[in-house]
Backbone bond lengths (Angstrom), bond angles and torsions (degrees), N, CA, C in turn:
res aa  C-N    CA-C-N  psi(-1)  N-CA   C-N-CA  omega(-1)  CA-C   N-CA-C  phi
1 X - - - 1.471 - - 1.524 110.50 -
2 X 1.161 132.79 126.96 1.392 139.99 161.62 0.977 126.78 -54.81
3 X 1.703 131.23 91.82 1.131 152.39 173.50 1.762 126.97 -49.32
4 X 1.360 128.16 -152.25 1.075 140.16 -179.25 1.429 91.56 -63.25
5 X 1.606 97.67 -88.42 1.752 125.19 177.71 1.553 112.36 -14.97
6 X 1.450 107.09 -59.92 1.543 106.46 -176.73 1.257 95.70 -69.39
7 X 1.500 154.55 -79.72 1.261 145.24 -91.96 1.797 73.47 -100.27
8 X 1.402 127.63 -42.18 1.132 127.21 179.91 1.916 115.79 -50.35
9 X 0.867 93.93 -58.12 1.950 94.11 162.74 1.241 136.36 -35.73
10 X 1.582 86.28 -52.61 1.617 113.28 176.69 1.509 111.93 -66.61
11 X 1.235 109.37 -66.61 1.542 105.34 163.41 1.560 135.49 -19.91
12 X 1.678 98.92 -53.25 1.896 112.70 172.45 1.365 99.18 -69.06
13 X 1.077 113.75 -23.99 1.656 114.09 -172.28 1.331 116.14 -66.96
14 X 1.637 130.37 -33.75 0.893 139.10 -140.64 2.139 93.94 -134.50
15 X 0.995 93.94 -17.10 1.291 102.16 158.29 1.657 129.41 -62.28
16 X 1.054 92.60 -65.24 1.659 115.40 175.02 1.582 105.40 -62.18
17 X 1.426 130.54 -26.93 1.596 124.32 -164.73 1.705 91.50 -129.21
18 X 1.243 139.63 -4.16 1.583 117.10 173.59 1.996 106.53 -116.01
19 X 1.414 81.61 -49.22 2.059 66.52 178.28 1.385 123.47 -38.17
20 X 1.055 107.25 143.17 1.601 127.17 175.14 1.555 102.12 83.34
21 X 1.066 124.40 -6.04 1.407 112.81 177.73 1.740 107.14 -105.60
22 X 1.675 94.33 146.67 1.343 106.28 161.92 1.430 146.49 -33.65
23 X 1.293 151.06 155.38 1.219 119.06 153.27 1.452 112.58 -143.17
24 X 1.957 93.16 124.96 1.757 109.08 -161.94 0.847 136.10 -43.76
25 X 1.771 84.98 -53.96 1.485 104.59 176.28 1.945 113.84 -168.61
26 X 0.995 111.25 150.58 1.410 108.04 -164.13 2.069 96.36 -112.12
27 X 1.337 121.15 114.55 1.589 116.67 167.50 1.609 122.41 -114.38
28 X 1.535 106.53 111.16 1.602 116.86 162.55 1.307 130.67 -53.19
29 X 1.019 114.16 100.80 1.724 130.79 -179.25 1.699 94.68 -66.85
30 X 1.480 98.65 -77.00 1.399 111.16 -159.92 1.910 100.97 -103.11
31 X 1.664 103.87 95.44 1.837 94.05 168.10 1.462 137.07 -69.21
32 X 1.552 97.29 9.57 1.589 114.01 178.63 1.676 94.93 -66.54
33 X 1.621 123.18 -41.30 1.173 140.09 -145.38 1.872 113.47 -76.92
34 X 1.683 87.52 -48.60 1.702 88.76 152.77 1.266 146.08 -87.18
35 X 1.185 125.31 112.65 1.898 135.43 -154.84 1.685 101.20 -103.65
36 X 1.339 120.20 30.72 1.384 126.54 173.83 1.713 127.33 -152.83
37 X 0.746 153.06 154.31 0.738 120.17 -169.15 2.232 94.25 -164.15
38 X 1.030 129.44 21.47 1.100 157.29 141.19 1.119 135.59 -153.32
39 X 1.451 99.66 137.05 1.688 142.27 -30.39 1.360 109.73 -1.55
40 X 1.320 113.90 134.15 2.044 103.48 153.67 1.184 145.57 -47.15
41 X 1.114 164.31 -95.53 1.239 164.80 98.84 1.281 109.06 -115.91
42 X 1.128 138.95 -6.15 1.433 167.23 150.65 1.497 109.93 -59.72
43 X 1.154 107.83 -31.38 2.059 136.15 161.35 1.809 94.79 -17.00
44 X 1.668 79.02 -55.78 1.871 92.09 -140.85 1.394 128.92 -89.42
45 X 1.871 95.08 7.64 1.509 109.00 -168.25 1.625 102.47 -98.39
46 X 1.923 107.69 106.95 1.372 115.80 176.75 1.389 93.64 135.54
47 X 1.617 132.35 -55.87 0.858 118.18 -157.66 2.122 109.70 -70.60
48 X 1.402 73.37 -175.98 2.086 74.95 177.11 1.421 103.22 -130.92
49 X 2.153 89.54 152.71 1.653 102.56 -162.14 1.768 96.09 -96.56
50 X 1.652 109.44 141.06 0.987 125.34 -148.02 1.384 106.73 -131.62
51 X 1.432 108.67 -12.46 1.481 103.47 159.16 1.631 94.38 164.65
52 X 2.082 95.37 156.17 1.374 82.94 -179.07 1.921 98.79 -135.00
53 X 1.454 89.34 159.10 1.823 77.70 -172.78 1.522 101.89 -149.70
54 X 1.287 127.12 -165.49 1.498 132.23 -153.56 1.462 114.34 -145.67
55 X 1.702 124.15 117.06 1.534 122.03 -168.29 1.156 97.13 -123.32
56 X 1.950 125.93 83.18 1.313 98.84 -166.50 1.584 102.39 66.60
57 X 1.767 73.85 -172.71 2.096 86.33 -167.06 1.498 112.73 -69.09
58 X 1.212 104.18 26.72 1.744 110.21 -171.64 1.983 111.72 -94.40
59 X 0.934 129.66 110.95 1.606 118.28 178.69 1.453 94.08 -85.34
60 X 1.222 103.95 166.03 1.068 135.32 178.33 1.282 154.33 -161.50
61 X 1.482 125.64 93.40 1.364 139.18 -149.79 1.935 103.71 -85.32
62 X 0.874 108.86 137.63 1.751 122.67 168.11 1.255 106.71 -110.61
63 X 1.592 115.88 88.56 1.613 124.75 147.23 1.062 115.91 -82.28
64 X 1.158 121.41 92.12 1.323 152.20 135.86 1.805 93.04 62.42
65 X 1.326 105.81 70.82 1.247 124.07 -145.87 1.241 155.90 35.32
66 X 1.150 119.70 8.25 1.201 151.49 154.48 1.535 120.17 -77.36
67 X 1.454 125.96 86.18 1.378 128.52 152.75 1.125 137.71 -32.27
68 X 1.404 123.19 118.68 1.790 146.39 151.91 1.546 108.28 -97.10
69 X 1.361 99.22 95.65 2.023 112.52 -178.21 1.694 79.75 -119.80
70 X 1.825 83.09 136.23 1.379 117.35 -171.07 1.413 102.68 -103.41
71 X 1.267 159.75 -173.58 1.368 159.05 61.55 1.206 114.32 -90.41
72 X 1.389 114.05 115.12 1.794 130.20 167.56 1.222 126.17 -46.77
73 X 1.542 98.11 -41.56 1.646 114.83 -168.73 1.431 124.37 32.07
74 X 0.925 142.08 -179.64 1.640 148.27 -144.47 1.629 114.58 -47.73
75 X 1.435 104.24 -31.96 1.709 109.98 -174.57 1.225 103.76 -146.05
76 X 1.099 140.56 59.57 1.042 146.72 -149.77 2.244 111.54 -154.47
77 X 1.357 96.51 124.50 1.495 97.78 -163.96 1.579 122.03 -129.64
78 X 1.062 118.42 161.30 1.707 102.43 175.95 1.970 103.24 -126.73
79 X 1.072 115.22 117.04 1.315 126.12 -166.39 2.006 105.17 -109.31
80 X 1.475 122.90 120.00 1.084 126.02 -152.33 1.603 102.28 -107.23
81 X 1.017 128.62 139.08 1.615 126.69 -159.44 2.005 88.95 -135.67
82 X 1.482 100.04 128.27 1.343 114.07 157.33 1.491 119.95 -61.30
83 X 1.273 90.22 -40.10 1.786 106.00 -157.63 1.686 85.85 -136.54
84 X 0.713 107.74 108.18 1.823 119.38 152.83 1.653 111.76 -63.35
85 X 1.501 101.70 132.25 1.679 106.44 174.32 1.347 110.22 -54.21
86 X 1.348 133.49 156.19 0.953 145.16 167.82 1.482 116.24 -89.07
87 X 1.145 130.25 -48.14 1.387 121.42 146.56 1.630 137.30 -71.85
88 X 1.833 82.57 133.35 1.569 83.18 -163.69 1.653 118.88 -55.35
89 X 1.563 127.55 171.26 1.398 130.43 -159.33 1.604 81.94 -106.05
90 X 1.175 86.25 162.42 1.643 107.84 -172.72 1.647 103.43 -111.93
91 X 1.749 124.92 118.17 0.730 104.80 175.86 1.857 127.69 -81.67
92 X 1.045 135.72 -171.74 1.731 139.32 161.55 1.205 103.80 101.47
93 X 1.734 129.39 -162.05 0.938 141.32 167.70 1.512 113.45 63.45
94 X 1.299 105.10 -141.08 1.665 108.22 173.03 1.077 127.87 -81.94
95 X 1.695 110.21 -9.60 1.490 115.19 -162.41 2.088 105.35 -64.50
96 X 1.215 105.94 159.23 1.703 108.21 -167.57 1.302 107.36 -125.19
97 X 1.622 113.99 16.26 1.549 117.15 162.57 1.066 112.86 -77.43
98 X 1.383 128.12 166.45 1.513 122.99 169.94 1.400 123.44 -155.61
99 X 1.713 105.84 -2.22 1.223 126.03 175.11 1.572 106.66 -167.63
100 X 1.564 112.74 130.45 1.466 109.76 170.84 1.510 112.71 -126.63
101 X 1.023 126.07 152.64 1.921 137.66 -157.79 1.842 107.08 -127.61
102 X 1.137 90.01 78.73 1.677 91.95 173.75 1.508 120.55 -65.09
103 X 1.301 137.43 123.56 1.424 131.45 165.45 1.304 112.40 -107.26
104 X 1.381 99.76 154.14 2.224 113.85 -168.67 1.808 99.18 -51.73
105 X 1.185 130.71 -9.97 1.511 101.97 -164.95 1.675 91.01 -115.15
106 X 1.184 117.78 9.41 1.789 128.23 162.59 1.956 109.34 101.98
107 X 1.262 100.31 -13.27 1.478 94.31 147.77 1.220 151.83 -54.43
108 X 1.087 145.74 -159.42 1.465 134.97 -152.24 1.580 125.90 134.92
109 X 1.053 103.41 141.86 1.916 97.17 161.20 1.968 99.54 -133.89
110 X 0.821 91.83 176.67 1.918 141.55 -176.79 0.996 103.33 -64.92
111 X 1.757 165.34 -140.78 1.236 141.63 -34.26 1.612 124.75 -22.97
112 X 1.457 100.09 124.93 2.036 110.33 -152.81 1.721 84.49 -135.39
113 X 1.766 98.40 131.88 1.684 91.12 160.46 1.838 89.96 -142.78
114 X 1.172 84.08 131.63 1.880 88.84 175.40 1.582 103.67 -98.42
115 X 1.389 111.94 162.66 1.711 127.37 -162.76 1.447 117.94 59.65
116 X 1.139 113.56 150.63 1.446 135.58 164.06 1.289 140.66 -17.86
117 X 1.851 103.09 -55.47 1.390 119.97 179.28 1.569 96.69 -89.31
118 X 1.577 122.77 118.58 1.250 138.69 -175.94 1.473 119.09 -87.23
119 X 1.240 143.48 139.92 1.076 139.98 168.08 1.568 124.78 -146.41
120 X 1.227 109.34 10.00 1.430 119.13 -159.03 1.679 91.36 -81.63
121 X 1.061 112.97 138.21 1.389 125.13 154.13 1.281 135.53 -130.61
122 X 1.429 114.56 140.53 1.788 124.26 168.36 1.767 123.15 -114.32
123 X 0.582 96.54 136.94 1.810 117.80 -166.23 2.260 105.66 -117.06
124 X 0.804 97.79 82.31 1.449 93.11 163.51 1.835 110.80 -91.79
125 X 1.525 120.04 98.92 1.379 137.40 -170.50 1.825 99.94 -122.10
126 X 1.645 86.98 165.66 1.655 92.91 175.58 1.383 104.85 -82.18
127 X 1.561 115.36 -43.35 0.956 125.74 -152.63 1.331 105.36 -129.45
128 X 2.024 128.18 119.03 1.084 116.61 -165.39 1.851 118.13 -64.44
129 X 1.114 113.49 -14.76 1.715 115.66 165.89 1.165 117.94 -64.03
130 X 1.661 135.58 -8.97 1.301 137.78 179.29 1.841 95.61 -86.41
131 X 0.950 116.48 2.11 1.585 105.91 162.51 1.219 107.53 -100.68
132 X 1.531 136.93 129.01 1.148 150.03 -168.47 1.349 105.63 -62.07
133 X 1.491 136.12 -50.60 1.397 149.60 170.48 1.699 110.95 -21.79
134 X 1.781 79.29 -73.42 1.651 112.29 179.43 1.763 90.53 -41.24
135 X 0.918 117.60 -72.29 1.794 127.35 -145.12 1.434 86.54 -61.88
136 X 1.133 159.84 -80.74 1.227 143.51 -162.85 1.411 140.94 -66.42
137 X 1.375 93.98 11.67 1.979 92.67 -157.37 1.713 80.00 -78.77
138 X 1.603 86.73 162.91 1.629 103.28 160.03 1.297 145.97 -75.89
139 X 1.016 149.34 -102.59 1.221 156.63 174.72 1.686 103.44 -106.20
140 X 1.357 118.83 143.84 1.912 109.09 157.23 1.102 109.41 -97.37
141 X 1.635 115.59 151.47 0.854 109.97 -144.89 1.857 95.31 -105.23
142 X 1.406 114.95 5.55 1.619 142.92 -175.87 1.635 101.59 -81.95
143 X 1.220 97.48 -28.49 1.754 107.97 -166.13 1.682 87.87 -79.52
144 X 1.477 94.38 153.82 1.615 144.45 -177.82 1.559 81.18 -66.95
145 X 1.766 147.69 -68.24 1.006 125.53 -139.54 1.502 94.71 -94.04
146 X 0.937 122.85 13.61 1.401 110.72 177.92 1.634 106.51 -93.35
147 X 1.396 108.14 104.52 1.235 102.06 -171.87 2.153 107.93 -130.59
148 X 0.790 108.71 178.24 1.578 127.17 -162.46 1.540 93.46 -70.36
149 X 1.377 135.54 -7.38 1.573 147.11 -169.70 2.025 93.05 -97.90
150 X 1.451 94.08 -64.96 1.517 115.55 -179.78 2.054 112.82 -60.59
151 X 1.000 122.62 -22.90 1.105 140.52 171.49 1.826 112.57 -69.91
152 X 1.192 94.52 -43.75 1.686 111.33 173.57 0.858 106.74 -77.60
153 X 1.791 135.23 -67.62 1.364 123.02 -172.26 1.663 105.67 -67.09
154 X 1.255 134.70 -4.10 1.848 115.91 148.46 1.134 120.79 -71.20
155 X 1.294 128.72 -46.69 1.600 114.03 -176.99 1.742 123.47 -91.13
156 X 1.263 108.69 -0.91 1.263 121.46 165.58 1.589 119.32 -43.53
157 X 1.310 128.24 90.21 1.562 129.45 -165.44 1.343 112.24 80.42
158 X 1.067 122.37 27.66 1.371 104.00 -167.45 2.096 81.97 -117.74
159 X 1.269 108.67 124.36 1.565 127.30 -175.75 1.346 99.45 -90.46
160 X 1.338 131.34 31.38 1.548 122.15 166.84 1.019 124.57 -118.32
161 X 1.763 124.10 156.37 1.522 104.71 -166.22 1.963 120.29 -77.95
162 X 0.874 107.08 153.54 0.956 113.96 -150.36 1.436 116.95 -80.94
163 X 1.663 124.41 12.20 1.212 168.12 64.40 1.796 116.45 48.04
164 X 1.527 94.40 -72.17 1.334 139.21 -162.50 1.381 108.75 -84.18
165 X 1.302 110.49 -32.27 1.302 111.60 -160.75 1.767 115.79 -98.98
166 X 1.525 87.70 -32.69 1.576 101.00 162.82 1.230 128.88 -64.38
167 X 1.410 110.28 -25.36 1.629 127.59 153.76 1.158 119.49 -49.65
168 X 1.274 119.57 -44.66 1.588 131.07 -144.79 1.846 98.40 -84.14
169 X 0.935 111.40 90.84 1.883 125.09 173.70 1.358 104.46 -42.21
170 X 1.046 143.65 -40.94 1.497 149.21 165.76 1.159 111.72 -57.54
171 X 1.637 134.58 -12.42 1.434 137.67 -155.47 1.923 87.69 -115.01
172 X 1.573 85.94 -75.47 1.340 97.75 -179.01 1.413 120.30 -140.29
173 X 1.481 125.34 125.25 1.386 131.58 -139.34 1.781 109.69 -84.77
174 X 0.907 121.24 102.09 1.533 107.29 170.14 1.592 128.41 138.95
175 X 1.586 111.52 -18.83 1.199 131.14 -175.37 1.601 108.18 -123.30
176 X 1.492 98.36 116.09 1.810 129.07 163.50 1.021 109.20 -84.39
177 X 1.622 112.83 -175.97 1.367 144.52 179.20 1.695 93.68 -46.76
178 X 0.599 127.08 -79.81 1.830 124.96 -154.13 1.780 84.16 -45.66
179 X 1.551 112.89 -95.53 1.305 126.27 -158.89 1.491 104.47 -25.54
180 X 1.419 117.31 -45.91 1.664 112.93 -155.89 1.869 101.60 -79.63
181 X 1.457 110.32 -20.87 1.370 115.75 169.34 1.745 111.88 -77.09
182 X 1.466 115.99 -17.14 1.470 109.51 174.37 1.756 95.77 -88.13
183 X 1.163 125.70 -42.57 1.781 129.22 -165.70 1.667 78.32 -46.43
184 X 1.427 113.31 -85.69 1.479 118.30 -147.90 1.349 112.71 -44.81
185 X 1.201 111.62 -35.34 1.778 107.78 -177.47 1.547 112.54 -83.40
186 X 1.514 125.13 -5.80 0.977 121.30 172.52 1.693 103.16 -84.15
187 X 1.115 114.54 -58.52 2.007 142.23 171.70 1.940 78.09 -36.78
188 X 1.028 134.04 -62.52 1.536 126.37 -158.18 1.208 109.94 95.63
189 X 1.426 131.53 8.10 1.687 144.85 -179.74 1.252 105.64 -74.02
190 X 1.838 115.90 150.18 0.776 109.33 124.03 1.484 157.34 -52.32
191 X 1.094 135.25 149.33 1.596 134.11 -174.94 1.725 105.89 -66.02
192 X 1.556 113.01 -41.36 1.325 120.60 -173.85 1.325 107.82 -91.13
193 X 1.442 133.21 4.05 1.220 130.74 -163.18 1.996 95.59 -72.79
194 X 1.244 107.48 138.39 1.433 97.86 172.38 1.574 125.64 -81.75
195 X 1.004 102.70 170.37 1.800 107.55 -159.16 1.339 97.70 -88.95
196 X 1.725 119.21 -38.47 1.606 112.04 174.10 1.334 116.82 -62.02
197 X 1.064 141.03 -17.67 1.502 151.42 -172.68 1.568 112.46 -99.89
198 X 1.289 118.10 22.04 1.309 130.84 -174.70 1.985 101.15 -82.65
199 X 1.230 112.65 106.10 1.728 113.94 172.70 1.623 82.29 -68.20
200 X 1.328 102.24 169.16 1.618 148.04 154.06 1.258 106.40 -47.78
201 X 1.081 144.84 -57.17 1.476 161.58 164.62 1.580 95.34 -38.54
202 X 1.150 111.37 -70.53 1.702 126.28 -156.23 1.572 96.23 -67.67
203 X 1.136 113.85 -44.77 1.838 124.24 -176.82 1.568 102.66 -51.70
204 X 1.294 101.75 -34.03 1.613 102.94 -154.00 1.747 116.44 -98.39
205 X 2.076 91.67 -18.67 1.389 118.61 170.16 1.734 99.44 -71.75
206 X 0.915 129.22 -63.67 1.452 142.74 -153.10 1.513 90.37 -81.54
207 X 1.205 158.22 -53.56 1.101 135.66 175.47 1.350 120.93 -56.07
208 X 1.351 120.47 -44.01 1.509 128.21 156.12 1.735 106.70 -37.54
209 X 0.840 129.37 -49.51 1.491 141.00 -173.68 1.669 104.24 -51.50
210 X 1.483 121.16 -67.48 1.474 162.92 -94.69 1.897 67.86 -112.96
211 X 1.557 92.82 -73.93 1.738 114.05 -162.21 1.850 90.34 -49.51
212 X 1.282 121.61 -99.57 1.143 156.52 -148.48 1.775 79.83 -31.38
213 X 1.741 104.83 -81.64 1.882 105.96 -170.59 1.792 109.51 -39.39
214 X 0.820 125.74 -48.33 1.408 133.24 -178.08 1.615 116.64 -60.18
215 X 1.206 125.05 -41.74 1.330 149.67 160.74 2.063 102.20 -64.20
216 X 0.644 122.90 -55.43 1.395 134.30 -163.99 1.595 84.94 -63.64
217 X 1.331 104.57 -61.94 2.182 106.67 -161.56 1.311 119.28 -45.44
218 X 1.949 97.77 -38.08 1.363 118.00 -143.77 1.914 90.98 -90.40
219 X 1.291 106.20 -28.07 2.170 115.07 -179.53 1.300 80.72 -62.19
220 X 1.622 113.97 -63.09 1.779 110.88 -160.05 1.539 115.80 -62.98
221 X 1.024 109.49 9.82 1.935 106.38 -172.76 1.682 85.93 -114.11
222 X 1.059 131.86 -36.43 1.581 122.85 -140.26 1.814 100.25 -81.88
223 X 1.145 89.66 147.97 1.400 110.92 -143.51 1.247 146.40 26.96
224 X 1.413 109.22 63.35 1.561 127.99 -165.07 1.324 85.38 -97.69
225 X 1.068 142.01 151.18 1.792 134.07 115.38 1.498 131.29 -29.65
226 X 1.428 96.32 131.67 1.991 90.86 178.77 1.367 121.88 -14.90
227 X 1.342 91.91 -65.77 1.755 107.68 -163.33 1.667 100.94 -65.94
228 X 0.987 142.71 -50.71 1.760 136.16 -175.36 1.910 106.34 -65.68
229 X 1.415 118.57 -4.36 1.447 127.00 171.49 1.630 111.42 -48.98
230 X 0.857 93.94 -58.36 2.041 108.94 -169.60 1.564 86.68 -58.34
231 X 1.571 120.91 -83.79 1.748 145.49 -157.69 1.915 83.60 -35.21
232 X 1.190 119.73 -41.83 1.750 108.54 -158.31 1.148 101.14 -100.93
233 X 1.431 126.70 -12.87 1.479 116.42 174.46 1.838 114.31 -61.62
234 X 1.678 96.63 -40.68 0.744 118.55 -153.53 1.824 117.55 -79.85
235 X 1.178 82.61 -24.46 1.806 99.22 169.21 1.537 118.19 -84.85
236 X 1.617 106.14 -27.31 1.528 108.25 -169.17 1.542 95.09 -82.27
237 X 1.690 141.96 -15.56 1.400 128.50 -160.81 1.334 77.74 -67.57
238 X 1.500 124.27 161.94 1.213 138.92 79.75 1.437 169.67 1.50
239 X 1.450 93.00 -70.49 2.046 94.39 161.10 1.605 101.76 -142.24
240 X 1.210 122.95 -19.54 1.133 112.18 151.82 1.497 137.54 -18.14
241 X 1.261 130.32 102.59 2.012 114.22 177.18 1.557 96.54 64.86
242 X 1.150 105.18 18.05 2.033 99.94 173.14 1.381 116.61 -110.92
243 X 1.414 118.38 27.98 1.586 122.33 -174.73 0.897 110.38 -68.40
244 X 1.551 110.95 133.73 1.445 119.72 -175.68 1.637 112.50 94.61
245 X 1.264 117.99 -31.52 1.334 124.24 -172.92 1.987 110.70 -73.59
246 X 1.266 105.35 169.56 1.982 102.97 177.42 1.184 95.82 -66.93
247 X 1.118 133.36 -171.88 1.409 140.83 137.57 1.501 114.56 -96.11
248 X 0.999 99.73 154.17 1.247 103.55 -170.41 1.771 124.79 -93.43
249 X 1.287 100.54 5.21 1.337 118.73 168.35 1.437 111.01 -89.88
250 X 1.532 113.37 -70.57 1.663 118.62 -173.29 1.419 106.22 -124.51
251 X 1.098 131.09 36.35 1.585 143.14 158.28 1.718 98.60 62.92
252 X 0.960 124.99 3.98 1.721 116.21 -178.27 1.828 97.14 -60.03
253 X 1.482 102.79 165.43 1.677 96.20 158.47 1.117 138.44 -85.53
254 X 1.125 127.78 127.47 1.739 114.20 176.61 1.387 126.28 -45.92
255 X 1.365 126.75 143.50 1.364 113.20 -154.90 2.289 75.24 -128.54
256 X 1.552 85.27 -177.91 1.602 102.20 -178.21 1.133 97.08 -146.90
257 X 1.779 116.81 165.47 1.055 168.15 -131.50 1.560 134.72 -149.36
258 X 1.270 116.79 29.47 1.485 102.49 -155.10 1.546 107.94 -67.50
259 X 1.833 95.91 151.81 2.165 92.90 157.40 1.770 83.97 -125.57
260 X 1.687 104.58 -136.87 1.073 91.68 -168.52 1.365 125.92 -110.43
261 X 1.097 92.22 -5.76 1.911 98.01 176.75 1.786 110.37 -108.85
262 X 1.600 97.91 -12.93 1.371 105.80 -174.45 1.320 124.53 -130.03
263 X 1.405 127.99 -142.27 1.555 148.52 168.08 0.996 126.13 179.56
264 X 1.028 111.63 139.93 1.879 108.44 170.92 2.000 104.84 -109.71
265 X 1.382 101.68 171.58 0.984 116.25 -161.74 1.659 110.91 -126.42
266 X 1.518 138.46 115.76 1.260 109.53 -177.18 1.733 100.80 -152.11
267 X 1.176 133.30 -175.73 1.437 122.55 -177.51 1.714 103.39 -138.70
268 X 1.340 98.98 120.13 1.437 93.91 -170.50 0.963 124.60 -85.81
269 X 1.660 139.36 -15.51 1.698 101.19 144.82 1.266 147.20 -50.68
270 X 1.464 100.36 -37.88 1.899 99.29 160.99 1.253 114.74 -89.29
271 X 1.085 142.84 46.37 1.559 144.94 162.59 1.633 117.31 -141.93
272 X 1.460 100.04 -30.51 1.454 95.88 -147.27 1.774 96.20 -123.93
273 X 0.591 133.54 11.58 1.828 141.10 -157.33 1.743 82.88 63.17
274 X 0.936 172.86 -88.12 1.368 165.18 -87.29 1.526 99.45 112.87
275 X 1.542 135.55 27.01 1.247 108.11 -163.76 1.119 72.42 -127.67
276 X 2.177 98.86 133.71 1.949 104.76 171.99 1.751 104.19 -70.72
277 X 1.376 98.50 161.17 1.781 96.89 -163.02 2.019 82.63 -103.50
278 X 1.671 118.84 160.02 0.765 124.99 -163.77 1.573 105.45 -98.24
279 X 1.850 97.37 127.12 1.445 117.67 174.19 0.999 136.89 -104.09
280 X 1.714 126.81 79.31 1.624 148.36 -146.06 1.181 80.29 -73.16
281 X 0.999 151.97 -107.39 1.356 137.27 -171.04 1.107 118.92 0.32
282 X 1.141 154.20 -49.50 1.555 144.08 -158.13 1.502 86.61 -114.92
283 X 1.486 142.40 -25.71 1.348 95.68 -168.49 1.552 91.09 -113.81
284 X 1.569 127.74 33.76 1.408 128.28 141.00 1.701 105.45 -57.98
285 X 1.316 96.69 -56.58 1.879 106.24 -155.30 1.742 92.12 -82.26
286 X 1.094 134.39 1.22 1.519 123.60 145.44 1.382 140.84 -100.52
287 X 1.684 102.68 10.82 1.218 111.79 170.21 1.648 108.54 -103.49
């Protein structure tokens, strides 16, 4: 899934190659994909893109006031075309387009989601808070006010693991499963450690973590091309999707986590005192 880091890339990406240009015409592959439907999407053909920016995992295009807010969600991609096909795409079947963005000088990109279970969404709004997503996220965690003070007053009472919470877009805007599995192993936390039980020390460790990994992804993405986004995310994790592997801090093995749609990833000498944390999931399906 495309995180802070990526959607942040993507954004500069789309900065540098769509502002100032027109846009021809916009075509729906997949209408599962658009969740709005005033303005039209038809809105946006003529006007010009005027800037693009990032709410959380949300992109976001400014036609000429008129919003194009993206969410990728789990399988979900943005693919950048010099030259746009000339024949139109066919929607149904297997195809994994679901939206394409023509601009006046014959460029364009993709919206692409591969597999079955769908989640990609588009929002053409006036105002990027008229997307429900947008309107609730929390704090970023890139922003100046997000500070080691502001970090405390979120997990202060809050009885969830602390795992969970870094997930939680309403808490704090921008960081999934991968990122929140690089924070903790950088922080040296457990994944289950709870968020109310956070010392001063730990608040101040884990924001250091939060900043630095997030900052680190986003240097290593900048000026990649769309398409090399995924290939470098994917080399820069750490313990993330590394089960079974050393770690790369203190050579222990990476251990896992399953639930049911997911996993986390963590290494238990630096997280755990050395103790693997318990995975009801796997030892349901081995009993």
């Amino acid at each position: 899934m495309p995180e802070l880091p990526e959607v942040e890339a993507l954004t500069a990406f789309l900065r540098e190659r769509v502002v100032g240009h027109a846009v021809a015409r916009v075509d729906v592959l997949a209408i599962s994909a658009l969740k709005t439907y005033d303005p039209p999407v038809t809105a946006l053909g003529g006007l010009t893109v005027t800037g693009a920016s990032r709410h959380g995992k949300f992109l976001d295009l400014d036609v000429d006031g008129v919003h194009l807010v993206i969410h990728l969600a789990r399988a979900g991609w943005l693919r950048w075309r010099d030259e746009m096909p000339a024949r139109p795409a066919r929607p149904g079947g297997k195809n994994p387009l679901a939206l394409r963005v023509h601009l006046d000088d014959g460029s364009g990109f993709d919206l692409t989601e591969a597999g079955t279970k769908k989640g990609l969404a588009v929002y053409v709004v006036r105002d990027p808070d008229d997307v429900p997503g947008v309107a609730s996220l929390g704090p970023d965690p890139l922003d100046a006010s997000f500070t080691a003070d502001r970090l405390r007053e979120i997990v202060t009472g809050k009885r969830t693991q602390i795992k969970g919470l870094l997930r939680d877009q309403s808490v704090i805007a921008g960081i999934g499963n991968a990122y929140s599995d690089e924070v903790l192993h950088a922080a040296k936390m457990s994944p289950f450690k709870i968020a109310a039980t956070l010392t001063d020390d730990d608040v101040a460790t884990l924001h250091e973590a939060i900043v630095t990994t997030l900052h680190d992804a986003v240097d290593r993405s900048r000026g990649l091309e769309a398409q090399d986004l995924k290939g470098e995310k994917k080399t820069g994790l750490r313990v993330h999707g590394r089960k079974g592997q050393k770690c790369p801090v203190c050579g222990d093995v990476i251990r896992e986590v399953s639930f049911a749609d997911s996993a986390l990833q963590y290494c238990p000498t630096c997280q755990t005192a050395g103790k693997p944390l318990a995975d009801r999931r796997m030892s349901r399906l081995l009993k």
